[in-house]
TORKOL-844078 format. One record per residue (C-alpha): residue number from 0; residue in one letter; y, z, x. Coordinates in pm, 1 decimal, padded with zeros to 6 digits, m for minus. Layout:
PT    k  r         y         z         x
PT  NUM  a         Y         Z         X
...
REM end
This chain:
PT    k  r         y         z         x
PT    0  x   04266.3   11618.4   09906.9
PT    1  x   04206.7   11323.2   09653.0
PT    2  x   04419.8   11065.5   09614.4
PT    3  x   04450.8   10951.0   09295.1
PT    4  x   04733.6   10657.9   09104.6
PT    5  x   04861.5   10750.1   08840.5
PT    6  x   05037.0   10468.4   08659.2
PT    7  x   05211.6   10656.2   08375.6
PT    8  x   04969.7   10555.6   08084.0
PT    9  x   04932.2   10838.2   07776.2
PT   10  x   04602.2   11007.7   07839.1
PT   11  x   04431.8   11097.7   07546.2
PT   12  x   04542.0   11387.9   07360.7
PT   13  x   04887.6   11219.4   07338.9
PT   14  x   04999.0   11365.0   07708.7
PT   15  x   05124.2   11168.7   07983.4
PT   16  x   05138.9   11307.0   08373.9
PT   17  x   05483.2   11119.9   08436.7
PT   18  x   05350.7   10942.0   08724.0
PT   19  x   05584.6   10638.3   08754.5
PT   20  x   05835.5   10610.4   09020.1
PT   21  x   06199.3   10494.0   08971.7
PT   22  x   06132.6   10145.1   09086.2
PT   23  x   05897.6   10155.9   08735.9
PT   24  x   05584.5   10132.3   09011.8
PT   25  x   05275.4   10356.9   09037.4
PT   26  x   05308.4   10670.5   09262.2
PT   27  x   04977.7   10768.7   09434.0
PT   28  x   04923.8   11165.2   09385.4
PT   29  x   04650.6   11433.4   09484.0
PT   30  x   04479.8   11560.2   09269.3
PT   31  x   04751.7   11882.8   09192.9
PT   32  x   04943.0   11593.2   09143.0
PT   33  x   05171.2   11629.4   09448.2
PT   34  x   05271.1   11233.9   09586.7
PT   35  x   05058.3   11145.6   09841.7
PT   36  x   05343.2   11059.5   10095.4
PT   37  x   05525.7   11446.7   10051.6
PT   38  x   05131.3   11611.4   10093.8
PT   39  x   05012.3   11377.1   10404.6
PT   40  x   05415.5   11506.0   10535.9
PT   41  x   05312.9   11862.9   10469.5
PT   42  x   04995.7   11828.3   10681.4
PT   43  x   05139.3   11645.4   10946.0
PT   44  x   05402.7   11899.2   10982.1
PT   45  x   05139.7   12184.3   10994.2
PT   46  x   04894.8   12025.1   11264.4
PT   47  x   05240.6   11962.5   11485.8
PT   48  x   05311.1   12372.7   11432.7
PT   49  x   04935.7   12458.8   11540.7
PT   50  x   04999.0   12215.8   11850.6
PT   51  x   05306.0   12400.1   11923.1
PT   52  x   05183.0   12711.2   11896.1
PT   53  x   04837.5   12605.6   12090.6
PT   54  x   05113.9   12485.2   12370.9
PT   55  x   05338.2   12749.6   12384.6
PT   56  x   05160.0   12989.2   12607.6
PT   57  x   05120.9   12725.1   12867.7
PT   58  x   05505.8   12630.1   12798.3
PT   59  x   05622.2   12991.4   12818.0
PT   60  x   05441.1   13041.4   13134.7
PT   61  x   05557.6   12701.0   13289.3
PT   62  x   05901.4   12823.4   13205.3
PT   63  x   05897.7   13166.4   13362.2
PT   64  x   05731.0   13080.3   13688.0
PT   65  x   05860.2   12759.5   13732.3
PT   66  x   06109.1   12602.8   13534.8
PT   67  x   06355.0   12923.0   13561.8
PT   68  x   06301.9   13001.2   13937.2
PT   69  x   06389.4   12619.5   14068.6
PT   70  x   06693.3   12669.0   13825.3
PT   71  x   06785.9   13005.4   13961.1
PT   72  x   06677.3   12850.6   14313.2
PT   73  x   06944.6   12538.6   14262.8
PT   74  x   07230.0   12782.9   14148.1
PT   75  x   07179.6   13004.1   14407.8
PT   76  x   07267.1   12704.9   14677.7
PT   77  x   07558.3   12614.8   14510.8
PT   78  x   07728.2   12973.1   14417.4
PT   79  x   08037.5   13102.2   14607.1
PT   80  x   08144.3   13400.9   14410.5
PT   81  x   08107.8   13665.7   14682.6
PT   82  x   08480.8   13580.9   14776.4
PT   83  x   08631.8   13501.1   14432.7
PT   84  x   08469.1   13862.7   14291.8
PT   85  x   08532.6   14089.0   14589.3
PT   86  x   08890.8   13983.4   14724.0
PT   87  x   09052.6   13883.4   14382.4
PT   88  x   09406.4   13987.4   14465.2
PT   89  x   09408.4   13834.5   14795.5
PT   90  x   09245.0   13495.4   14635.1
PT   91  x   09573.2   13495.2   14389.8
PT   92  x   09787.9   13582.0   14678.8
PT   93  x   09674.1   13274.3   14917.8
PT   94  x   09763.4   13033.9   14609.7
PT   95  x   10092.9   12976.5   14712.0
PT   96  x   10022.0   12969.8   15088.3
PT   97  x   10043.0   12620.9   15246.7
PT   98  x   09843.5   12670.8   15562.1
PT   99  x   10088.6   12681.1   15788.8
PT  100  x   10106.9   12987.8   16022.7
PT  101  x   09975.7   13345.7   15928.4
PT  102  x   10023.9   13460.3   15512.2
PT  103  x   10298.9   13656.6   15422.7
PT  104  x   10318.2   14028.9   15380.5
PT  105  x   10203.6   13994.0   14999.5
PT  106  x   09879.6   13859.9   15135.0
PT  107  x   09773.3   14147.1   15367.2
PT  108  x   09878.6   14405.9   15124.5
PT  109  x   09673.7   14247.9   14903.7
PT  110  x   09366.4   14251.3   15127.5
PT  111  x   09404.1   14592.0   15196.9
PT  112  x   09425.6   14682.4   14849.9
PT  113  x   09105.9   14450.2   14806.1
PT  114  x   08915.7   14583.5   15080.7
PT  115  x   09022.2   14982.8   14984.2
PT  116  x   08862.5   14883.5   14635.1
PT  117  x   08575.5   14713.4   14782.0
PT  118  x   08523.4   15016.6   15025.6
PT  119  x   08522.1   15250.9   14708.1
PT  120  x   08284.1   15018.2   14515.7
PT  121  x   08074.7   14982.7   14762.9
PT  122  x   08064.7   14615.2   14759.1
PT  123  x   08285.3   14522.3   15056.5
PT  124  x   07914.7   14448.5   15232.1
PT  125  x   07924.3   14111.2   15008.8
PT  126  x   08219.9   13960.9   15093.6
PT  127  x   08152.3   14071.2   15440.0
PT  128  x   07797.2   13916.5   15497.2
PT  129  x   07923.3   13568.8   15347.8
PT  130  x   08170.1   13538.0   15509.0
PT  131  x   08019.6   13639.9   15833.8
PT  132  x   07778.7   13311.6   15718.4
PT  133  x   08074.4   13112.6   15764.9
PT  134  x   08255.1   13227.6   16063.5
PT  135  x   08086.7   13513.7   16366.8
PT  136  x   08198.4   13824.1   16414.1
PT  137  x   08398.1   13845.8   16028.3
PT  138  x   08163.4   14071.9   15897.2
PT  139  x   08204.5   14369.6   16175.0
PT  140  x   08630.9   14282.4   16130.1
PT  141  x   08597.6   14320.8   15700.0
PT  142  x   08362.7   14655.0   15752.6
PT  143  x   08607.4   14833.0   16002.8
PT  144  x   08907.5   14742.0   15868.8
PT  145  x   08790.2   14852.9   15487.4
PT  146  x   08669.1   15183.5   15716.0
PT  147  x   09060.6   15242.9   15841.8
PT  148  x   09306.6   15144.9   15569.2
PT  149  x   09430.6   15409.7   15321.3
PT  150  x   09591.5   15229.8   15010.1
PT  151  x   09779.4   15554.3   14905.3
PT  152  x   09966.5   15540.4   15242.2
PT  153  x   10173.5   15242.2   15261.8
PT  154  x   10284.0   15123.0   15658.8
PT  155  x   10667.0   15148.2   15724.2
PT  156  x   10636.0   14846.8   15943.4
PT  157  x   10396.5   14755.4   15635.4
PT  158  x   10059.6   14589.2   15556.4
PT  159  x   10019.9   14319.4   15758.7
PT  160  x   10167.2   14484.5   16107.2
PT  161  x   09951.8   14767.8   16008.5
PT  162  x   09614.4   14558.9   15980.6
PT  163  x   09677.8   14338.4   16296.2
PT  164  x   09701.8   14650.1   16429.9
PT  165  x   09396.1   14792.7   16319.5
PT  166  x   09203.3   14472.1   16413.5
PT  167  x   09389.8   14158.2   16591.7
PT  168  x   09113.3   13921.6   16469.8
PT  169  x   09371.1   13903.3   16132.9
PT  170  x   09604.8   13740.2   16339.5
PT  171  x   09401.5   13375.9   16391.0
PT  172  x   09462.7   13159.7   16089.1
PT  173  x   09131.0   13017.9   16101.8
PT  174  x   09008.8   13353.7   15941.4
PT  175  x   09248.9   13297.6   15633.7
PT  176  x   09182.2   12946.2   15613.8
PT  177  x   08813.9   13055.9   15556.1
PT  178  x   08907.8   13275.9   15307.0
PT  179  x   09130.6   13014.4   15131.9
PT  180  x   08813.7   12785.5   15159.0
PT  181  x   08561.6   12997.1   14991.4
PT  182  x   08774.2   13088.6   14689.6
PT  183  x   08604.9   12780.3   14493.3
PT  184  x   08313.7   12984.6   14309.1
PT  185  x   08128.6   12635.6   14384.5
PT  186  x   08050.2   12510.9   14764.4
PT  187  x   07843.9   12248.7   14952.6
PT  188  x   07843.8   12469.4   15260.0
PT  189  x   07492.4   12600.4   15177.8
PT  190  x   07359.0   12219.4   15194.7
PT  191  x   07599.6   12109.2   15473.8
PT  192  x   07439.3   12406.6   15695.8
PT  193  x   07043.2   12315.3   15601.8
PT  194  x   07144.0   11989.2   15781.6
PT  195  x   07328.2   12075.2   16031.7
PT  196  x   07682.5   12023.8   15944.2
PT  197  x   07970.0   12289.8   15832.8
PT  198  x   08338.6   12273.4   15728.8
PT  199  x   08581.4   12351.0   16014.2
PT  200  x   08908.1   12515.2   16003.8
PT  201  x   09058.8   12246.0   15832.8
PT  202  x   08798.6   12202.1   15595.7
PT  203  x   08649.4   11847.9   15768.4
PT  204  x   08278.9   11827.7   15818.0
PT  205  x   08145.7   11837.2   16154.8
PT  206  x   07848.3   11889.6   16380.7
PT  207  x   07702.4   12249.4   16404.0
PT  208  x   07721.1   12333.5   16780.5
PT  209  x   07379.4   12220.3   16936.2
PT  210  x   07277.8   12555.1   16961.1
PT  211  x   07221.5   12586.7   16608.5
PT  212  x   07107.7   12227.7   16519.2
PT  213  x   06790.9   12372.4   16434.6
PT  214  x   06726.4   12278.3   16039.1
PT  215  x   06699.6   11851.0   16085.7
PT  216  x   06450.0   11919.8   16341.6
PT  217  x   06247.8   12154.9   16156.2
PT  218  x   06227.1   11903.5   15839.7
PT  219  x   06106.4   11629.9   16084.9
PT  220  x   05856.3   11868.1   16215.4
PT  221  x   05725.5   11972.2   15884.5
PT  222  x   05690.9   11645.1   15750.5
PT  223  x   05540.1   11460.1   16095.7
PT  224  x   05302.7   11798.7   16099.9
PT  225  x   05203.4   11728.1   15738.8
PT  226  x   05129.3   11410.4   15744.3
PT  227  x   04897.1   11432.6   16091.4
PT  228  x   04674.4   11714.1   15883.0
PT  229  x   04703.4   11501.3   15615.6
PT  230  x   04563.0   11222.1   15838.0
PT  231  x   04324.1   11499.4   16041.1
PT  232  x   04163.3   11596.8   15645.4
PT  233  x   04128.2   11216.1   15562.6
PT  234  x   03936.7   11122.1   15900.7
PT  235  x   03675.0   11488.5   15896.3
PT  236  x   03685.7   11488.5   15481.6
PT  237  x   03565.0   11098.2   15440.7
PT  238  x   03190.4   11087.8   15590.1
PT  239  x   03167.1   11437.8   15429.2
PT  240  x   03237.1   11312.5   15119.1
PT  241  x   03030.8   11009.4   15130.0
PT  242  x   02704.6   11255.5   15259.1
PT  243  x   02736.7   11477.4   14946.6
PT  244  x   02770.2   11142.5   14726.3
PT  245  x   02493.1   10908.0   14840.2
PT  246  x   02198.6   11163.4   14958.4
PT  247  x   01983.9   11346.8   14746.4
PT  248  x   02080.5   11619.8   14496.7
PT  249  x   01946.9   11919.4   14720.0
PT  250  x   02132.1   11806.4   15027.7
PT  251  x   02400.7   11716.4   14880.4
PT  252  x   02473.8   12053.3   14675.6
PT  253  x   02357.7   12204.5   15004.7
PT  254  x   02701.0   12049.0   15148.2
PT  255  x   02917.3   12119.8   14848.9
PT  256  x   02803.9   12491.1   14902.0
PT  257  x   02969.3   12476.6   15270.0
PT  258  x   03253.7   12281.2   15121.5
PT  259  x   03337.5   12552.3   14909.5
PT  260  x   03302.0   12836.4   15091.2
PT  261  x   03624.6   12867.5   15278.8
PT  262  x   03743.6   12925.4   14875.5
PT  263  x   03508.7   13279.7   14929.9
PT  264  x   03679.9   13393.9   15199.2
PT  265  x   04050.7   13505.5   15201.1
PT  266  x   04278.5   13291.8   15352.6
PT  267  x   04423.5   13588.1   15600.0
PT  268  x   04052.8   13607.1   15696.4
PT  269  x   04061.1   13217.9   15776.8
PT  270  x   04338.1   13212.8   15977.0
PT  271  x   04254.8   13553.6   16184.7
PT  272  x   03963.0   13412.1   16255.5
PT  273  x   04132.1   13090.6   16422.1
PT  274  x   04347.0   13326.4   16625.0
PT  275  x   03975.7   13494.4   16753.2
PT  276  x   03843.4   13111.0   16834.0
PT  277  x   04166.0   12993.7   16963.5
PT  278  x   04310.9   13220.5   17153.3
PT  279  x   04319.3   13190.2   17560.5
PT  280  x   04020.2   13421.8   17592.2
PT  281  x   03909.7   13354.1   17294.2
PT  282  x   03569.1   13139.1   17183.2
PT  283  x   03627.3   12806.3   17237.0
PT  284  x   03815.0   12874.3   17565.3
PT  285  x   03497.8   13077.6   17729.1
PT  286  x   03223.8   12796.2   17581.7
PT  287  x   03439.5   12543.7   17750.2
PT  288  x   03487.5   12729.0   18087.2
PT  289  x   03126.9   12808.1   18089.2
PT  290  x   02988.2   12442.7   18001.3
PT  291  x   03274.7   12376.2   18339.6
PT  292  x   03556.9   12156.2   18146.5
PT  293  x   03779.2   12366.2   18258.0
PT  294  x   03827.1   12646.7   18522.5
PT  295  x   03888.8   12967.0   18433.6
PT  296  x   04185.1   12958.0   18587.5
PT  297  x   04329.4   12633.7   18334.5
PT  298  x   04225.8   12780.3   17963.5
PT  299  x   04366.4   12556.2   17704.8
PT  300  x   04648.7   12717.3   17507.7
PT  301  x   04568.4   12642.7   17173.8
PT  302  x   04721.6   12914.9   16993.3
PT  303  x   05087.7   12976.0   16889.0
PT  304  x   05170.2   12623.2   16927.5
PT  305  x   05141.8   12315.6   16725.7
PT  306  x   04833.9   12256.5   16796.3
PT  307  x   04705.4   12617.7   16686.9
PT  308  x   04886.2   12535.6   16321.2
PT  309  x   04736.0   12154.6   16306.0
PT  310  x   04375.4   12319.1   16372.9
PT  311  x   04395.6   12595.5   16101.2
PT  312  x   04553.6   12409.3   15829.1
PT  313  x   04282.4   12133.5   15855.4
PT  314  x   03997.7   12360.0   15801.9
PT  315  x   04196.0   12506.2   15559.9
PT  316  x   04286.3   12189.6   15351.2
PT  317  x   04009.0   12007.2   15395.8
PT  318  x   03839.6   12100.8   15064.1
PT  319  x   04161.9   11996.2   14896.9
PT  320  x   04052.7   11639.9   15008.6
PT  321  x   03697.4   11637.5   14997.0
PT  322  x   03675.1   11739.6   14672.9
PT  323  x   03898.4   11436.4   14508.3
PT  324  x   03682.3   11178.6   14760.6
PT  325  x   03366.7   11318.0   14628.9
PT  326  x   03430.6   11305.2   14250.9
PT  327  x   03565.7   10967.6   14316.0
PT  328  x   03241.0   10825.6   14548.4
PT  329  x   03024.4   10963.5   14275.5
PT  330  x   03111.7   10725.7   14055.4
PT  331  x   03074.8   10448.4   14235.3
PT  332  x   02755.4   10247.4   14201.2
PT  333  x   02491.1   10219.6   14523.0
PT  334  x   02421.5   09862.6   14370.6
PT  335  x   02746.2   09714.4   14480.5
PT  336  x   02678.3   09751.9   14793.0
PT  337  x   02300.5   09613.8   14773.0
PT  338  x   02492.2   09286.3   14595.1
PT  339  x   02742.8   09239.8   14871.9
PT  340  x   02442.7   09226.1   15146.2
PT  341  x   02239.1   09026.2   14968.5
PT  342  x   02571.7   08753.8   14931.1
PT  343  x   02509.7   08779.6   15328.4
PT  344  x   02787.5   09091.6   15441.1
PT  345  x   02653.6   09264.5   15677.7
PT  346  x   02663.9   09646.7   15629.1
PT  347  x   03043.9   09717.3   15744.2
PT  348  x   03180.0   09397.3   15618.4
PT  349  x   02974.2   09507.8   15278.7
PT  350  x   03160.3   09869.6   15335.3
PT  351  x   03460.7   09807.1   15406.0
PT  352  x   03530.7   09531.0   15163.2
PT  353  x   03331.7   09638.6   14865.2
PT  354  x   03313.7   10035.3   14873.2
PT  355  x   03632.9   10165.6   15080.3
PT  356  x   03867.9   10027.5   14815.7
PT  357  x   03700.7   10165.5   14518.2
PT  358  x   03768.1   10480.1   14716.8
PT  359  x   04179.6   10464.7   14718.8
PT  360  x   04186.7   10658.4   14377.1
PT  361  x   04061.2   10960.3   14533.5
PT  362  x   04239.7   10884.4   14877.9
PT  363  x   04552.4   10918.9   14759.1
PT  364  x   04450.0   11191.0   14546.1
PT  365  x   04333.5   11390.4   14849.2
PT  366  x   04644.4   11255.0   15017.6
PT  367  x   04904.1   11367.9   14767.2
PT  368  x   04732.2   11714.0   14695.4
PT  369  x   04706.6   11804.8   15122.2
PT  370  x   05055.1   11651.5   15193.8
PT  371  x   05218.1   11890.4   14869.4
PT  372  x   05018.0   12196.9   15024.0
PT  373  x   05086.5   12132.9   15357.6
PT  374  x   05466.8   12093.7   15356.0
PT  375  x   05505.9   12411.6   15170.5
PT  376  x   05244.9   12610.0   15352.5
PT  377  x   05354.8   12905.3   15536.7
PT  378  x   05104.8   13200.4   15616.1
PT  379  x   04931.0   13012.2   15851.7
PT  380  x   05187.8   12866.3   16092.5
PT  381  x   05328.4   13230.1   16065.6
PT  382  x   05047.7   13376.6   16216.8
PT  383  x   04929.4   13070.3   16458.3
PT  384  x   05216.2   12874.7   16459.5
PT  385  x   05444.7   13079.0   16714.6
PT  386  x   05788.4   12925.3   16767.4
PT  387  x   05705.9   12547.8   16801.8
PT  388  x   05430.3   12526.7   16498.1
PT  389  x   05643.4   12701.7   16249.6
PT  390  x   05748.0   12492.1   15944.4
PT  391  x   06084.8   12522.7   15738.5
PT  392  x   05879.2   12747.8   15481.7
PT  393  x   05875.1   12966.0   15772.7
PT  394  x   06243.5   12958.7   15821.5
PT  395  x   06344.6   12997.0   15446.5
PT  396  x   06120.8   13287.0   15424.9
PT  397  x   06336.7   13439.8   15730.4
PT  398  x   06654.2   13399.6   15543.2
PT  399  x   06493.1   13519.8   15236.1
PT  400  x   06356.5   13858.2   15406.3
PT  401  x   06574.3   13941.4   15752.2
PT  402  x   06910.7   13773.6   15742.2
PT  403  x   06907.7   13773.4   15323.5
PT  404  x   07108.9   13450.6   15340.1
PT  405  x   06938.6   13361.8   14983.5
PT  406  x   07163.1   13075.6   14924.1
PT  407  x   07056.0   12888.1   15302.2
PT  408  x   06733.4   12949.2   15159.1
PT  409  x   06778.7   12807.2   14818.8
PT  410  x   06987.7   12505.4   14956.8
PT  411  x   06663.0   12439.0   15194.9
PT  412  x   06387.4   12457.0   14943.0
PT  413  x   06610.2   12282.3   14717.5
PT  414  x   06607.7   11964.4   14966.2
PT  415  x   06203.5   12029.0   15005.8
PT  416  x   06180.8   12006.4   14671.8
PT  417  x   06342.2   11666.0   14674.1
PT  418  x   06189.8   11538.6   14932.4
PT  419  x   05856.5   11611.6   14758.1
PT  420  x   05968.6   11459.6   14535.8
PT  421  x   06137.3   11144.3   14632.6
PT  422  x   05741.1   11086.7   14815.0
PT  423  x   05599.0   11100.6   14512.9
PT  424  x   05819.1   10876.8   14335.8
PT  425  x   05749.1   10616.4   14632.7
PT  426  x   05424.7   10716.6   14587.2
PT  427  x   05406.9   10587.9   14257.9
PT  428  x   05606.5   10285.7   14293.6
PT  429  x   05379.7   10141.9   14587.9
PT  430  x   05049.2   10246.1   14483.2
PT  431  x   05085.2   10390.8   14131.8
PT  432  x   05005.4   10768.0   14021.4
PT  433  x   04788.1   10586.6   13749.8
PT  434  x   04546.5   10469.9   14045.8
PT  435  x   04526.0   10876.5   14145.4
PT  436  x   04198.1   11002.1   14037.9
PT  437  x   04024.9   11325.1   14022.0
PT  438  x   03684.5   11244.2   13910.9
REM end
């Protein structure tokens, strides 16, 4: 494309390219003659398309494994349309009831109406299971009362004699004033229960029994765990690190070899093979009884406890840090250190003033990256964890696969989600995700 000003002037022959703007001012053109300003717009526009469409892959991918599953993820811990969808008549019916005492008859003949259509839909099971979530036993009551009433046969002494009769639970007013309660197709419920509140009868937030004040203690567990194998990958992955950066090429690639090789093995393989070592007649327990640490009688249990998960998941995350501490150590000159001893430091004074903080970058790389991993991580503590090393991934893949309360689920990796995410933001704001460094 050449530019070229055309100021209006006759060219010879008589002819004149029209080249003057309103304002009476040359216009600079191409050489087709287009203005220079609408052409350099044209190809601006078209390298912006080719970005988009070099982008969009990435983008669409981005958006259909992650974007759209935290969405669906959020709704799910928010939506309350089991009751609302399944027991519409009885939901209209309850509008006018004031709380006090049992509904009237309108009520109960609309439940059995909702429950006989439920029952021939085959989606009573819904309405049963959530609100089973709510209050114990509601689920069995909803299934054998759909299982008894016959809609085309109404009760002389009518529908609500006839249903206390089938099942008495009907008759306590805290079953209706659930009911009433989930009619909103919106709740907090899902959240209040991941930390360890509910509603009550009344609809008041209060303590879960202490029985099942299980979901706070996890999240403390999860994040103290996490941050001691953070810690545990820090202290091993360090001198590691600073081997396979300061000695010579063929050691040092020697070491990156053993680095990576947990990434050649399968991570089910990793973790079985813990169980083998850690186990109470397992490796580690007979080299220790035979060297006479312990008795045979007083193996260490090391496996299905804490311990067993903070074992595995440091071998298995320590690459994760080693990796960010080496590409980060590489870069750092061996004549720093030479200058600070020849100021007079003596070698630790020289290493911990001059060369640990040009390390932070990939600190708090290795940091970030094992913390993320290990909060989420869940195979592992599965299999070595037992009950007092599993995390809350464990627990909201429970609900998830056995008791199907997706929504518990959702509302619990919902608040992992934010708590990863209010540690990052601190993260940045103390120590800056600028200073983070990969290599």
């Amino acid at each position: 494309m050449v530019a070229t000003v055309d100021s209006g002037a006759p060219k010879p022959g008589g002819s004149s390219s029209g080249g003057v703007g309103q304002s009476g001012r040359a216009v600079l053109t191409t050489a087709d003659g287009t203005p220079l300003k609408a052409s350099l717009a044209r190809a601006t526009r078209r390298a912006k398309l080719r970005a988009l469409l070099l982008v969009m892959p990435l983008f669409l991918f981005l958006l259909f494994s992650f974007i759209i599953p935290i969405a669906d993820m959020a709704t799910r811990s928010v939506a309350n349309t089991e009751v609302q969808n399944n027991l519409p008549r009885t939901v209209a019916a309850l509008e006018s009831w004031d709380g006090e005492g049992l509904p009237g008859e309108d009520a109960f003949a609309a439940l059995a109406a909702d429950l006989a259509a439920g029952r021939e839909a085959r989606s009573i099971g819904q309405v049963a299971t959530r609100l089973n979530y709510e209050l114990s036993g509601m689920r069995s009551n909803i299934m054998g009362t759909s299982r008894r009433i016959d809609i085309e046969e109404v009760p002389e002494e009518g529908w609500k004699a006839a249903i206390l009769d089938i099942d008495d639970d009907w008759g306590e007013i805290e079953v209706w004033k659930t009911i009433n309660r989930l009619t909103s197709p919106v709740t907090a419920g899902y959240y209040l229960n991941a930390i360890d509140l509910r509603y009550d009868a009344e609809g008041a937030i209060v303590s879960q029994p202490d029985y099942q004040e299980i979901y706070v203690k996890l999240f403390w567990r999860t994040v103290w765990m996490s941050a001691l194998i953070t810690f545990m990958t820090l202290l091993l992955g360090y001198p590691i690190a600073y081997l396979m950066a300061t000695l010579p090429m063929r050691t040092s690639n020697l070491l990156m070899i053993l680095v990576l090789l947990p990434f050649w093995t399968s991570l089910l393989v990793r973790t079985t093979s813990w169980i083998v070592l850690l186990q109470t007649q397992g490796v580690i327990n007979d080299i220790l009884v035979w060297i006479g640490l312990v008795s045979d009688n007083a193996r260490l249990q090391m496996i299905y406890n804490q311990v067993g998960t903070i074992i595995a998941m440091t071998h298995i995350l320590l690459p994760f840090m080693v990796l960010p501490l080496y590409s980060v150590m590489k870069t750092i000159p061996p004549s720093y250190l030479r200058a600070a001893k020849s100021l007079g430091a003596n070698p630790v004074t020289a290493y911990w003033r001059v060369y640990v903080p040009q390390t932070v970058p990939g600190i708090g790389a290795g940091g970030v990256l094992v913390f993320i991993l290990a909060i989420g991580y869940y195979i592992t503590p599965a299999l070595v964890g037992g009950q007092s090393g599993q995390l809350i991934s464990n627990m909201i893949a429970y609900h998830m696969q056995q008791s199907l309360n997706w929504g518990l689920a959702a509302a619990l990796g919902t608040i992992l989600l934010a708590a990863v995410l209010v540690l990052y933001w601190l993260y940045n704001r103390l120590i800056g995700i600028d200073n983070m460094k990969l290599g």
